[in-house]
ROLUMNU-111743 format. One record per residue (C-alpha): x, y, z; residue in three letters. Coordinates in nm, 3 decimals, padded with zeros to 5 digits. Each point is the difference from the previous one (the first is absolute). Layout:
<sites>
xx,yy,zz,type
X,Y,Z,Ala
...
</sites>
This chain:
<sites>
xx,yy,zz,type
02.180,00.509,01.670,Unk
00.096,-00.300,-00.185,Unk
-00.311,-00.096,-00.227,Unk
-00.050,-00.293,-00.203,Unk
-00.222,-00.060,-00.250,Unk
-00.098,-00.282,-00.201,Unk
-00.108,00.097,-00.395,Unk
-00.109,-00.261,-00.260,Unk
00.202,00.122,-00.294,Unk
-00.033,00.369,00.025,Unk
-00.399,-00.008,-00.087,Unk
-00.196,00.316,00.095,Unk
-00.117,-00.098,00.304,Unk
00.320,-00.072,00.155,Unk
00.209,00.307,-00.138,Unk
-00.311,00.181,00.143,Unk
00.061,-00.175,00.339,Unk
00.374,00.034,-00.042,Unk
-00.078,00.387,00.008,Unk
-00.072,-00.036,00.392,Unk
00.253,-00.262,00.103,Unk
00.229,00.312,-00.146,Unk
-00.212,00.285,00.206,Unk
00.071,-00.245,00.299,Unk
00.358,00.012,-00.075,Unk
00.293,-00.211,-00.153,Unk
-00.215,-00.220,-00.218,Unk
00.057,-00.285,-00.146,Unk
-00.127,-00.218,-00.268,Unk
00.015,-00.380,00.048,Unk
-00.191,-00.277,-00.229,Unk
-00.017,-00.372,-00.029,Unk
-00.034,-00.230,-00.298,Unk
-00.194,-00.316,-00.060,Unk
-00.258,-00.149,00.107,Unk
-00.206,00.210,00.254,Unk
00.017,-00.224,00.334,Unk
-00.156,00.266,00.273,Unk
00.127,-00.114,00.291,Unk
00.359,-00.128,-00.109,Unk
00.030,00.374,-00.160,Unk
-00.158,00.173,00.301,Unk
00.301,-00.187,00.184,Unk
00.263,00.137,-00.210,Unk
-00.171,00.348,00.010,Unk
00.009,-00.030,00.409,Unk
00.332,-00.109,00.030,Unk
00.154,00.343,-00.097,Unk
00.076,00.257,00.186,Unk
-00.173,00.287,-00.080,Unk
-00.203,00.298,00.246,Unk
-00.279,-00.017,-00.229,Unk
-00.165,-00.219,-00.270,Unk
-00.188,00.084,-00.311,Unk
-00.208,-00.105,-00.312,Unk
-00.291,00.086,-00.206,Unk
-00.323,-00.039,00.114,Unk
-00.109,-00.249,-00.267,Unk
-00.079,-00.379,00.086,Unk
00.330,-00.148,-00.019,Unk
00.176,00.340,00.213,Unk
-00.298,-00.055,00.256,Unk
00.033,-00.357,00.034,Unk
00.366,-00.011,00.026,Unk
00.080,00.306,00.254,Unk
-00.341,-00.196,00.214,Unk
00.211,-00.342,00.029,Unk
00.322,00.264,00.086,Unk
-00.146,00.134,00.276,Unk
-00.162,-00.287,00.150,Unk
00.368,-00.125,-00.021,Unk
00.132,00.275,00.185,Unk
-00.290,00.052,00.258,Unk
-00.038,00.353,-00.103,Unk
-00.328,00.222,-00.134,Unk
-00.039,00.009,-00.360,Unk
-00.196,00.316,-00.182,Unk
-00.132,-00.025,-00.362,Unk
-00.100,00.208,-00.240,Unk
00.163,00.300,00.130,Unk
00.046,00.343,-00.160,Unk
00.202,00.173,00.285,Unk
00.188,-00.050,00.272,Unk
00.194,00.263,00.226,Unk
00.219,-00.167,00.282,Unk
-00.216,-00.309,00.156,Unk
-00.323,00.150,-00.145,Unk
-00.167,-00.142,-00.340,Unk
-00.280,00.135,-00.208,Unk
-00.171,-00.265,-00.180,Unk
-00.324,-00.037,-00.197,Unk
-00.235,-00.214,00.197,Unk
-00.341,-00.083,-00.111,Unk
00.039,-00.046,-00.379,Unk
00.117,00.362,-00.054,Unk
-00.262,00.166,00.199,Unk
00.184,00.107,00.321,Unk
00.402,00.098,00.063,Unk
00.095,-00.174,00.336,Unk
00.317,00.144,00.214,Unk
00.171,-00.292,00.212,Unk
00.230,-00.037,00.184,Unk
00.282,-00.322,-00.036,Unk
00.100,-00.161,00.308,Unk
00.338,-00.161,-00.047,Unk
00.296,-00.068,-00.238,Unk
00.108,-00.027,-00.272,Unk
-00.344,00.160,-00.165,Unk
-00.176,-00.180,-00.274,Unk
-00.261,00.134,-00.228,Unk
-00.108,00.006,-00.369,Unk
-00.060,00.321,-00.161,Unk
-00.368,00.059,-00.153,Unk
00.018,-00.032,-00.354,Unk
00.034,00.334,-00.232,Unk
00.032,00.225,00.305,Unk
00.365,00.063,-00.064,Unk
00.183,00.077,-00.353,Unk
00.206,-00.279,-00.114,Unk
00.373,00.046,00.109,Unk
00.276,-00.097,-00.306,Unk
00.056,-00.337,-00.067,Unk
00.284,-00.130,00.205,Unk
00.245,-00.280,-00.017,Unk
-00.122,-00.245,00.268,Unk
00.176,-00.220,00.239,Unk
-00.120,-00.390,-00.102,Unk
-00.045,-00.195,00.364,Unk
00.079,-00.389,-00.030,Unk
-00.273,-00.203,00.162,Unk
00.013,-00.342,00.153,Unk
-00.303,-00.224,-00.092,Unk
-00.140,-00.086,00.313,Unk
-00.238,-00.247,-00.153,Unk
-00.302,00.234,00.063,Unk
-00.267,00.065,-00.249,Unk
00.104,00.176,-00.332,Unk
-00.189,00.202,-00.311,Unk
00.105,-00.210,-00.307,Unk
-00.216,00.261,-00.197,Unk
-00.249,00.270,00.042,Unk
-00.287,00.039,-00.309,Unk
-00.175,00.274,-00.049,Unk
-00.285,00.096,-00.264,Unk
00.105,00.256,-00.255,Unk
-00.209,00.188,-00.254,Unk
00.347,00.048,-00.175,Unk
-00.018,00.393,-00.018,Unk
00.061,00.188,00.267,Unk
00.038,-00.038,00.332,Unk
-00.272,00.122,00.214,Unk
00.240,00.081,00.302,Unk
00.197,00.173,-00.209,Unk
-00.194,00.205,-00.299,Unk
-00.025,00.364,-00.022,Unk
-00.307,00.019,-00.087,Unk
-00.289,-00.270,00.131,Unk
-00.364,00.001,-00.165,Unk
-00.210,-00.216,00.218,Unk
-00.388,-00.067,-00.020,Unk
-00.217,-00.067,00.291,Unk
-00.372,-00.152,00.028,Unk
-00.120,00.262,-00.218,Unk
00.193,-00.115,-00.332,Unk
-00.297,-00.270,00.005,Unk
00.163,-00.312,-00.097,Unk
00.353,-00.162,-00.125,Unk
-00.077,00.058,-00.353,Unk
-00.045,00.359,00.090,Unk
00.362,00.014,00.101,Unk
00.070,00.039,-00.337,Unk
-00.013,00.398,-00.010,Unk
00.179,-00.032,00.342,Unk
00.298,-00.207,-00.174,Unk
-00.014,00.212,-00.353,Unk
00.071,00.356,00.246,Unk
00.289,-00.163,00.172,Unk
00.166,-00.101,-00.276,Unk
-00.029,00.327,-00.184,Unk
00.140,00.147,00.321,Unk
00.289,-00.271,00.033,Unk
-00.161,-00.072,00.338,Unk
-00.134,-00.340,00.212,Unk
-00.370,-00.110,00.035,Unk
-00.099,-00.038,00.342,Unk
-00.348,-00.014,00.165,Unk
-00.123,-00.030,00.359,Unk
-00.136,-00.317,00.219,Unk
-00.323,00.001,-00.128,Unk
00.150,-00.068,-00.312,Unk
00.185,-00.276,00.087,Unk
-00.280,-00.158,00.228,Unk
-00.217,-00.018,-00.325,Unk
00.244,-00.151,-00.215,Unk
00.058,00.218,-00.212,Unk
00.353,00.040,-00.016,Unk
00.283,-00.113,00.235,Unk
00.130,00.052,00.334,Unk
00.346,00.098,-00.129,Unk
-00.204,00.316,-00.130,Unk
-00.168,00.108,00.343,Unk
00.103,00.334,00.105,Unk
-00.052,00.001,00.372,Unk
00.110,-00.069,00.371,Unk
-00.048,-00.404,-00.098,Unk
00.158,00.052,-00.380,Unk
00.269,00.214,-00.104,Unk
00.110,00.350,00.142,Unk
00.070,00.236,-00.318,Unk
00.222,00.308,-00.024,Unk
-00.098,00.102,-00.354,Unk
00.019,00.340,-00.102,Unk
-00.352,-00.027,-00.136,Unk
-00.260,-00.186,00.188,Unk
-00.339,-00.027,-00.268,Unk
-00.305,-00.140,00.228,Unk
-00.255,-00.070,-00.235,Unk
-00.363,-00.127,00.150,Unk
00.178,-00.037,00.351,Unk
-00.170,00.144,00.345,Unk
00.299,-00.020,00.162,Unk
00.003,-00.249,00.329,Unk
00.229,00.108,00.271,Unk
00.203,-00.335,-00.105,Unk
00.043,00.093,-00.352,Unk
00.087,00.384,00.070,Unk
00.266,-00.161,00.232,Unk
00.158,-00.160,-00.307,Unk
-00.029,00.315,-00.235,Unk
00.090,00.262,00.226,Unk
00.375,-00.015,-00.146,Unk
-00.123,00.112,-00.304,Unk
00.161,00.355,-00.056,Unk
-00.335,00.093,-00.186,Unk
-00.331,-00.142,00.022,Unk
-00.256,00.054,-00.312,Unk
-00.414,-00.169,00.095,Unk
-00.236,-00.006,-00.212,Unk
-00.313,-00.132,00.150,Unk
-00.369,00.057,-00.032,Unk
-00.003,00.062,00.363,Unk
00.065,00.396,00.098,Unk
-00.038,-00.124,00.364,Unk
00.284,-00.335,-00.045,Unk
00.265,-00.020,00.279,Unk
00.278,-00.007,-00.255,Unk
-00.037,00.328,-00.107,Unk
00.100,00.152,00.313,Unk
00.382,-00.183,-00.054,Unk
-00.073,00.114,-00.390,Unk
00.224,00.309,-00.114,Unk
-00.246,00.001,-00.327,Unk
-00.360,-00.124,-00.040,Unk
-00.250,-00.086,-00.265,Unk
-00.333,-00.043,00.021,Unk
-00.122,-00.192,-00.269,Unk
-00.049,-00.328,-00.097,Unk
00.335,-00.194,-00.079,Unk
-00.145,-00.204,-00.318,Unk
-00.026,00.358,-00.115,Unk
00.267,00.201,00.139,Unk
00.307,-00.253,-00.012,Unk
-00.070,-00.106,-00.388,Unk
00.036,00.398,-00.049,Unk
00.257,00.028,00.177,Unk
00.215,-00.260,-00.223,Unk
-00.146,00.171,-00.300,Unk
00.127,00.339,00.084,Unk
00.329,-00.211,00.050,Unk
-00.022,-00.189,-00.310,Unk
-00.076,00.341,-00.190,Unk
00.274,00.192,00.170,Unk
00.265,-00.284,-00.084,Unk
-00.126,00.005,-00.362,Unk
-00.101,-00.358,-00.003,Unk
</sites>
């Protein structure tokens, strides 16, 4: 099967989606440069020939393969984790359910869920030209940063819930994941109140982590926020709460109260390090 796949300058999340294209077959990696003008680069995508195409299930790998396929009059699948001939698995319903499909048509085009395949090694990719069509282009895309680590992308994530009490309280939150060279993340409730940012929600509506340490502190654990943790190799709660949904996605659990239990915890740290 001839597979292309697009990749934005062999980031995770397209080596990770470059991993299927190559279980589909002979894979290959195309980009484009510039500004990002969806439908002119949708057009030069869709003008190749190729039996199946392929990109990362983030915005920009969604969008484009979307404007591809409405090009080419064929289905388009996202967020897949499998597929096996002209059936896809993909994670519907914010992480809670697997769906198997089946795709209708050719070439197929899908995006592959994010951190459901390892990353494949970095390739040399094919640059497409593009003709501006005069259609709406991104001149720049902003985002908030905290300047430390990226949330997405951390090993280990400490995030605080409605329990933590307040921003201020964050501050035992922020000390732990900085001893632990992690992110601070919380859930909606969080957010809703103000007291920290949106780019820290963990959850179906924020950001989808893959840490190998997931610490919910003061957290009950929605079905939306569980949907953005449940990457997390290992999940640590400590809530007051024996009866909180999170702990049944938690591989460890304390019951305690975190103004107690998460200072101690950076203490025993602290003590261990020497410091």
């Amino acid at each position: 099967m001839n597979v292309l796949c697009f990749v934005e300058t062999n980031d995770e999340l397209s080596l990770q989606a470059l991993t299927l294209a190559q279980q589909l077959g002979d894979a290959r990696a195309v980009t484009i440069e510039g500004p990002y003008q969806p439908a002119a680069w949708a057009a030069a995508l869709a003008a190749r020939d190729a039996d199946a195409f392929v990109a990362a299930g983030s915005d920009r790998g969604n969008e484009l393969l979307a404007q591809v396929a409405a090009r080419l009059d064929q289905p388009f699948a996202a967020n897949v984790t499998a597929v096996d001939g002209d059936t896809v698995t993909r994670i519907r319903w914010g992480g809670s359910l697997l769906e198997e499909a089946r795709l209708h048509g050719s070439p197929q085009i899908l995006t592959v869920a994010p951190h459901t395949q390892p990353a494949a090694a970095p390739v040399d990719a094919e640059t497409l030209s593009v003709t501006d069509d005069g259609s709406p282009r991104v001149l720049e895309t902003v985002s908030e940063s905290s300047g430390g680590v990226s949330l997405r992308d951390a090993k280990v994530v400490v995030s605080g819930g409605r329990g933590v009490g307040s921003s201020d309280a964050f501050d035992i939150i922020e000390e732990l994941a900085g001893l632990l060279g992690g992110a601070v993340g919380c859930s909606r409730v969080v957010t809703s109140a103000g007291w920290r940012p949106h780019t820290d929600q963990v959850g179906q509506t924020g950001t989808k982590i893959s840490a190998d340490l997931y610490v919910a502190c003061g957290i009950s654990g929605a079905t939306q926020h569980i949907a953005g943790a449940k990457g997390a190799k290992k999940i640590l709660a400590i809530n007051t709460d024996p009866e909180a949904p999170i702990l049944a996605s938690a591989d460890y659990a304390v019951i305690g109260d975190l103004h107690e239990v998460v200072p101690a915890i950076s203490a025993e740290l602290r003590k261990v390090r020497g410091q």
